[in-house]
N, C-alpha and C positions, 0 to 999 in steps of 0.2 A: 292664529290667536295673537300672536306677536304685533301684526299689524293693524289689526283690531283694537288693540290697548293706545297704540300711538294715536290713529284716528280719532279716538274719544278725547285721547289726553290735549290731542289740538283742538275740537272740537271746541271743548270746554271752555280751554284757553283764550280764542278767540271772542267766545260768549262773554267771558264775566273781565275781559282788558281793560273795558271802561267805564268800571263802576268804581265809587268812591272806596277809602279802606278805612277801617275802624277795628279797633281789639274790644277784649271783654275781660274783667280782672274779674276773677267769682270769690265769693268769701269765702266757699271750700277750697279743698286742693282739688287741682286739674289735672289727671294724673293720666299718662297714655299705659299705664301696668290694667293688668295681665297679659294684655294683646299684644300685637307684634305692630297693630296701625301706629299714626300719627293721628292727635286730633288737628281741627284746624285751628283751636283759638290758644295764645301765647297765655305764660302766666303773667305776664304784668311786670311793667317797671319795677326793678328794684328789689324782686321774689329769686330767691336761689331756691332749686327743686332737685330732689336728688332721689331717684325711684331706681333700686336693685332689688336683686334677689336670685336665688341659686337653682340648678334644674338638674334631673337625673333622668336618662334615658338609654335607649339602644337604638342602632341602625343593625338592622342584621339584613346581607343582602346575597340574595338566592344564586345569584349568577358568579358573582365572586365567591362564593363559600366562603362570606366572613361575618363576623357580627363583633360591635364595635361598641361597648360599656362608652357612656358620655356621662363627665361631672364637669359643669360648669358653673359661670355666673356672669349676671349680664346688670349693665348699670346704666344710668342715663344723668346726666348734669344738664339742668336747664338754668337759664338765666333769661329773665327780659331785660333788653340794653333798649338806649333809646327813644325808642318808641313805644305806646304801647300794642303798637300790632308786630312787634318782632322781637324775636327769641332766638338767641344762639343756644347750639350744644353739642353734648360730647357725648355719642352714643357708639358702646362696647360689649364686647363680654369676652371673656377668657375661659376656654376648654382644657381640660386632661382628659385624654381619650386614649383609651388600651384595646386595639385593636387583635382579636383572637382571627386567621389564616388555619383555613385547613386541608395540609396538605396530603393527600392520603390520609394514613392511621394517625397522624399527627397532628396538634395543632400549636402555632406559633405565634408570638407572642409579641407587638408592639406598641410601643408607647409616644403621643406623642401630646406636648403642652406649649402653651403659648396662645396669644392674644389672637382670638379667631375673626374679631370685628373690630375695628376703632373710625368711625368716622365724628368730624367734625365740621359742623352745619349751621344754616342761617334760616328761618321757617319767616315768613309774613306774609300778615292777612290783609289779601286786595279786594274782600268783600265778604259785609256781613247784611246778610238779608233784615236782623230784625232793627237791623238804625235806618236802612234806607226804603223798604219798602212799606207804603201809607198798609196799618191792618184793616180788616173789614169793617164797617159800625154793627154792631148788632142789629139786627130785625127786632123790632119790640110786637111784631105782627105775626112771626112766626118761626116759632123752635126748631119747623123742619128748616130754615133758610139755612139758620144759624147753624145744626149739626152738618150738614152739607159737607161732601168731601173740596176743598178746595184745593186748584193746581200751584198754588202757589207757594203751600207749604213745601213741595217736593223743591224748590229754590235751597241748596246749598250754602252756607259759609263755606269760603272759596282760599287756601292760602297755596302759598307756591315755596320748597323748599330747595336748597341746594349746598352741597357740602362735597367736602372730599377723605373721602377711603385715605388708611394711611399706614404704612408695615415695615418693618424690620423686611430688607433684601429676601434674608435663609427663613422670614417666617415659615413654618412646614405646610400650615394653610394654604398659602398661595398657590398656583395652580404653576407650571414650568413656563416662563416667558413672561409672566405679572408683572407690573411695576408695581414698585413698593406707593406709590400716590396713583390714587384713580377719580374721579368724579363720578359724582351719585347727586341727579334731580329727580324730585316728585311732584305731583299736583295733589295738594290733598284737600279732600272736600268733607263738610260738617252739616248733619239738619238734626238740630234739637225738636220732637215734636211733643206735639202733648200728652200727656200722661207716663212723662219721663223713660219716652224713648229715645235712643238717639244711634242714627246711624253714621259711621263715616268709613271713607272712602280714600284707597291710596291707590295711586298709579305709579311706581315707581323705576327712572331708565336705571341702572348701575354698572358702574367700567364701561360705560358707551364707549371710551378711545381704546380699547383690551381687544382680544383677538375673540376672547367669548363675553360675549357681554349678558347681563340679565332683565329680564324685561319680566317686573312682579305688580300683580294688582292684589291689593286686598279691602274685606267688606267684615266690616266688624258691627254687627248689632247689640245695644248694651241697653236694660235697664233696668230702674232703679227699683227693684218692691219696695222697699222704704227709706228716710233716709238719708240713712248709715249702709243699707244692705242694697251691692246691686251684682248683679249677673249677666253673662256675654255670651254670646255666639261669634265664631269668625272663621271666615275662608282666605286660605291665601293660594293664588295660586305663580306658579313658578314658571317662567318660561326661559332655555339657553342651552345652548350646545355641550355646555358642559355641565349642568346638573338641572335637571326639570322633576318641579312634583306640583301634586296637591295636597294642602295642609288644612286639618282642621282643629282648631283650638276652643277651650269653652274654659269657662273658671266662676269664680265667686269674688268680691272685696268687702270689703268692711272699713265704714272709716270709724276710726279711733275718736277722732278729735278733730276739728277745721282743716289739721296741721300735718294728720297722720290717717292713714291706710292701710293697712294688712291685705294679702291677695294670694290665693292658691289657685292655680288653672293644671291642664295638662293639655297635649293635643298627640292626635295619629297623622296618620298620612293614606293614601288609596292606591299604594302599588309596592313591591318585593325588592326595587332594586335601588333604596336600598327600605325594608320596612322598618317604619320608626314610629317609636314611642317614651313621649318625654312626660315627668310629672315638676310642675315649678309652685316654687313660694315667694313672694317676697314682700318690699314695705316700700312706701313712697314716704317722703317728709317736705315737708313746705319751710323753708324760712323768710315769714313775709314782713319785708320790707319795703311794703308799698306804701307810699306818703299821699300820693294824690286821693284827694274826694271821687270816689265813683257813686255810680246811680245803679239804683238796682233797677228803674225799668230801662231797659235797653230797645224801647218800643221808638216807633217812628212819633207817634204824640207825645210820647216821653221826651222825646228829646229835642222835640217844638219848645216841651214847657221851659227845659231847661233853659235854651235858647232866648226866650223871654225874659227868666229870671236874672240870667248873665249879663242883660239889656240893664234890666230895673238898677241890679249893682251897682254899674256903672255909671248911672245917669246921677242917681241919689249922691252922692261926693260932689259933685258938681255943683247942687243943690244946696247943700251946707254951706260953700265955701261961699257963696253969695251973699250970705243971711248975714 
C-alpha cells in the first residue's frame, strides 16, 4: 500500500506540473473542520482563519492490556499571504492522556500532557479546473446530451503543501530517536460537483528523513443539504512501522453566519491494537480582510468576460484624456 500511495502521488504530480495556478476567495468561510483532510483552495489574501475545538476518547489496546482516557484540542491558524493561491499555517493540538496498565490484579496509572502536533506549513494552488478549462455549451436539442455523465468533471483542483513537524527534545509524544524538527509534504486535490458535493483528497509523506516515517491518504466526502447545514463522510488511512490503522470519521456543521461555523463529528478505527474511539466539537471563525474585487463566476467564459471588461477600462482613460 505504501508504494501504491507514492505512485499515484507522482502520477498526479507529473499530470497537473503544467497547468496555470489560480485561488478562489468564497464569501463564506472555507473551513477544513470536522475532518482531518486539507481542502485544496486558500482563504484568500488578507483573511486570518482560526478553526479549534476539543475531543474526548479512548484507545484501549487488547495486546498490551491497556486503555488510555484521551482529552484533547486541536487548532489551526490559517492566513493568505501573497498571493491568492497561497496560505500559510499553524496546525496543532495538545493531549492529556491517562494511561490505565494492567498488571495482574492491578492496575497502574499514567499520565502524560503536552503538545502532540505542531506543524508549520505553506499550501498553493497549481491548478484550478473551473478558470482553465472551456465548459460545455448546452445542447438546446437535447436534455439527454446535456444530463450526460462527463469525464471531465472528475478533473481536480490540484494544490501542493509542505511544512515542518516541530517539538520540545523530552516531548513524551516522540517516539526514542525523533528529532525534535521533521518535514511533512502532501498533494491535495479538490472537485466541487454539482448539487453541492464535494470531494477531496490527501496524500500525505510525514518524517520522510525519521527512521519510521508515515505514509497517510485520506478521502473526505461532504455535502451540503442546505446552506447553513452540511454533513461528511471520511477515510483515513495510516501506513508506518510504527503505528498503522484505519480511521473513520463522519460529523455534521452548521454555519452561524459568513464568518462562523459550529461542528460536532466523532470517528472509530477497524482493529484492537489499539481500539479507538473519539467524539469532537468545535468552531471555525473567519476574520475577512480581503480588499480585492473577486467574481463570483470562476467559469472559464467568466473570466473571458472579465478579461474583456479589464481591456474596456483601460482603453476608455486614454479616451478622455484626448477629448
Amino acid at each position: 500500500m505504501k508504494y501504491f500511495q507514492i505512485k499515484i502521488f507522482t502520477i498526479i504530480l507529473f499530470i497537473t506540473s503544467g497547468y496555470s495556478t489560480y485561488a478562489q476567495y468564497t464569501e463564506t468561510i472555507n473551513s477544513n473542520r470536522p475532518g482531518a483532510s486539507q481542502g485544496a483552495f486558500s482563504v484568500g489574501t488578507g483573511v486570518i482563519q482560526i478553526e479549534a475545538g476539543g475531543y474526548y476518547g479512548n484507545d484501549d489496546h487488547s495486546l498490551l492490556r491497556t486503555s488510555t482516557d484521551i482529552l484533547g484540542a486541536d487548532y489551526s491558524l490559517r492566513y493568505g499571504l501573497f498571493f491568492e493561491a497561497l496560505e500559510i499555517s499553524l496546525i496543532g493540538s495538545f493531549e492529556d492522556e491517562t494511561k490505565f496498565i494492567r498488571i495482574g490484579a492491578n492496575e497502574v496509572e499514567f499520565k502524560t500532557r503536552n503538545f502532540k502536533t505542531n506543524t508549520l506549513g505553506a499550501k498553493y494552488l497549481i491548478f484550478d479546473p473551473s478558470r482553465t478549462i472551456r465548459p460545455d455549451k448546452p445542447n438546446l436539442y437535447s436534455w439527454k446530451a446535456n444530463q450526460k455523465f462527463k469525464w471531465k468533471t472528475l478533473i481536480p483542483a490540484v494544490s501542493l503543501y509542505a511544512g515542518a513537524n516541530f517539538s520540545q527534545a523530552d516531548n513524551p509524544f516522540l517516539y526514542e530517536g525523533e528529532k525534535s524538527i521533521t518535514p511533512k509534504i502532501a498533494l491535495i486535490t479538490q472537485n466541487n460537483w454539482p448539487g453541492s458535493w464535494v470531494l477531496v483528497m490527501n496524500l500525505i509523506l510525514d518524517k520522510i528523513t525519521e527512521e519510521f516515517p508515515s505514509y497517510t491518504g485520506i478521502v473526505t466526502l461532504t455535502h451540503a443539504f442546505t446552506p447553513k447545514f452540511a454533513g461528511f463522510l471520511e477515510y483515513q488511512g495510516i501506513v508506518s512501522d510504527f503505528y498503522a490503522d484505519d480511521i473513520a470519521r463522519t460529523g455534521v456543521a452548521y454555519l452561524l453566519t459568513d464568518d462562523l461555523q459550529f461542528d460536532i463529528s466523532g470517528l472509530i478505527n477497524f482493529k484492537n491494537t489499539p481500539d479507538r474511539w473519539q467524539l469532537a466539537a468545535g468552531v471555525s471563525y473567519r476574520l475577512d480582510l480581503h480588499k480585492k474585487e473577486e467574481y463570483l463566476d470562476d467559469s472559464y467564459e467568466g473570466d473571458r468576460r472579465r478579461k474583456r471588461t479589464e481591456k474596456r477600462e483601460n482603453i476608455e482613460p486614454e479616451i478622455d484624456d484626448q477629448k
